[in-house]
N, C-alpha and C positions, 0 to 999 in steps of 0.2 A: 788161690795159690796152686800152683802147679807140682804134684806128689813126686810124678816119675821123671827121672833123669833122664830117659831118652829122651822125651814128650818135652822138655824143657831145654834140653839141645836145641830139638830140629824148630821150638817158635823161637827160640835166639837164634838160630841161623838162619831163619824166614826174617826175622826181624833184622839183621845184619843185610843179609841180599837184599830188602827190599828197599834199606836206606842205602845201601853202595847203588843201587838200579837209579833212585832219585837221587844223587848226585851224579851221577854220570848221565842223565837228563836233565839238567838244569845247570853245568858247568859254565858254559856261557855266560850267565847271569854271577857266576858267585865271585868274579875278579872283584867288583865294584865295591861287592859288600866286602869283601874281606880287604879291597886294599881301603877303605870306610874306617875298617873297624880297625888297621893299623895305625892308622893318621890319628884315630879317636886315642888310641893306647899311647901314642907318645905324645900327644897336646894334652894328657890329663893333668902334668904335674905344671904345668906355665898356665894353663886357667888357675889352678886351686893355686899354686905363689900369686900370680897377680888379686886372684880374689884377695887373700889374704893382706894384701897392699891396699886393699880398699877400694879395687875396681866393679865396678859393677858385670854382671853375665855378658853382657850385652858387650859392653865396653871390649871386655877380655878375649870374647871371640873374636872381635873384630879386628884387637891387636894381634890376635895369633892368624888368624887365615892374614891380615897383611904382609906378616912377618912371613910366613910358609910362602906367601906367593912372590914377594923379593928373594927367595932362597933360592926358588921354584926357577924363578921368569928367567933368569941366564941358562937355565940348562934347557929349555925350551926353543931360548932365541938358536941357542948354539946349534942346535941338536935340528931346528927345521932350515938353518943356514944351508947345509948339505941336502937340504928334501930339495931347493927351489933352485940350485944349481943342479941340481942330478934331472 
């Protein structure tokens, strides 16, 4: 454990800059996880109701990525309509 309060500052602020330093080299990468781990936060409560219905994991994913991707597929169509005339 670390006694002195300066001493305990400056490795918390070595320890702060050196994770701001690794996020801002690895930005890039972190849209996918983080928009991952959005999609996972709101599909949590429609797996755990369908489990509870008595669907199987499997099952349940399967209804929910199809259902996402019917929700999904129009804004997609719409949205590259304007890519392929431009």
């Amino acid at each position: 454990m670390i006694k002195s309060k300066r001493l305990r500052f400056l490795v918390g602020g070595l320890f702060l800059a050196a994770t701001l330093f690794f996020l801002y080299r690895v930005r890039g990468a972190l849209l996918p996880f983080l928009a991952g781990g959005i999609l996972a936060y709101f599909l949590w409560p429609a797996v755990k109701w369908l489990e509870k219905k008595g669907c199987s994991r499997n099952q349940t994913l399967w209804i929910c990525y199809l259902g996402l991707g019917i929700l999904v597929l129009p804004f997609f169509s719409w949205s590259s309509h304007g890519f392929y005339e431009n």
